[in-house]
C-alpha angles and dihedrals in degrees: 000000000000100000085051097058093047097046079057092045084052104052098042115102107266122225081258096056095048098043088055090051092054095045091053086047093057093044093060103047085052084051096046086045090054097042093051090050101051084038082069101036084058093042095050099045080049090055085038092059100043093048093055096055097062101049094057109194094008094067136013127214120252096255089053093044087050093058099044079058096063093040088054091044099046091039118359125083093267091108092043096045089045095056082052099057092029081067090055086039105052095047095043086058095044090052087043096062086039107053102024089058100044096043090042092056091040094053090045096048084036123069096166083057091043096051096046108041103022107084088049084057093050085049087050088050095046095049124094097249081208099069088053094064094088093059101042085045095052088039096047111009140234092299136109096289105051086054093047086050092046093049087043093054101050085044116042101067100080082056114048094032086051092049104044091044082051098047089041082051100062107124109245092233099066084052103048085043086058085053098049088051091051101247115190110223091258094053092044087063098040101049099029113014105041093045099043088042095048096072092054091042097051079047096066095033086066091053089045094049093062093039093047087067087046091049086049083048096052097032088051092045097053104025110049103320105235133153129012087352087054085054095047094051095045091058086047092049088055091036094233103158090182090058091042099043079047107058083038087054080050104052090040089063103047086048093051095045090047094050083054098057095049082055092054081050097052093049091047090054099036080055090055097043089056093055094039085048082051 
């Protein structure tokens, strides 16, 4: 009977065995996901190419767009126009995490604030931020800051909606669990309410990180086009698709890197939020 038991013991799959299993599992789906994405990224430069060869001037293939790219990189007003935007981009998105995060908590631990300026912010948020240019232009002008309130506009919403629904969210009982234990305020925010919010604000950071660069684009087009939109438009006036697919494959990248970053933050602080939770 013994003998029994231990040859089945034996012959039944161990923890190790199954933890290796998963972890090959896991490896080839990670394999397969790659290997589908960079499938497509190969599949779509091909079309790209050979559809470029057959608009002629419409439409330039990817080899010759890549090129216009470094001319315009080692000589043409890309890198110029670039430290111009970088400026209205940088500050919308700073104003975006600041005040997205503060407003969103306030109007979550709030409910006299809530009531009385959150509708306004869903209309905000309804409204084409486009059809509001002509009267920020005619109240502040065509400088710095009525571009920085147009791009923040189009931006901050992923942020301070995110943030105030995540801090709503946060379950009574670890509240109530903060209050038997006699938190202070500042030790309610800082063991419950900053690591349950931070998910849901990275979250929104990332959106807002992306849109950001789309808020600096519109602001520049309709309000003094300057930097990387001046160059745009400059590549569209002399009907150059090679300049213009250029600064797009441009703009594409820097989104994209930047994206990239705000996901190797998340992971750093949900990793924190994990350890400081227990």
């Amino acid at each position: 009977m013994k003998n029994s038991v231990r040859g089945a013991l034996t012959s039944s799959p161990t923890v190790n065995d199954t933890k290796s299993s998963a972890q090959h599992n896991l490896f080839a789906l990670t394999l397969a996901s790659v290997g589908v994405v960079y499938g497509d990224i190969v599949l779509l430069l091909g079309a790209w190419q050979a559809l470029g060869n057959s608009f002629g001037v419409l439409f330039v293939p990817f080899t010759t767009t890549i090129g216009r790219l470094w001319d315009m990189l080692r000589s043409g007003p890309l890198l110029p126009g670039l430290m111009v935007s970088g400026q209205l981009y940088a500050v919308t998105l700073a104003i975006n995490i600041v005040v997205g995060i503060s407003v969103g908590l306030l109007l979550a631990r709030s409910k006299l604030v809530a009531a009385a300026f959150e509708p306004y912010i869903y209309i905000l948020y309804a409204t084409p931020t486009i059809s509001l240019v002509p009267f920020v232009s005619v109240m502040l002008g065509f400088e710095f800051g009525s571009r920085v309130l147009v791009a923040v506009l189009i931006s901050i919403f992923p942020i301070l909606i995110g943030v105030t629904e995540g801090a709503r969210s946060i379950p009574r009982q670890h509240l109530d669990v903060a209050a038997i234990f006699g938190s202070s305020e500042s030790q309610l925010w800082r063991d419950v309410i900053v690591p349950y919010v931070t998910p849901y604000a990275m979250s929104g950071i990332k959106q807002s990180i992306a849109l950001s660069m789309v808020g600096t684009l519109v602001a520049e087009f309709f309000l003094n086009p300057d930097g990387v939109a001046a160059v745009l438009l400059q590549g569209t006036t002399i009907v150059d698709s090679g300049w213009v697919l250029a600064v797009t494959i441009f703009i594409c990248a820097i989104a994209v890197v930047l994206v990239g970053v705000g996901e190797l933050i998340e992971w750093y602080l949900v990793r924190w939020r994990h350890t400081a939770v227990g």
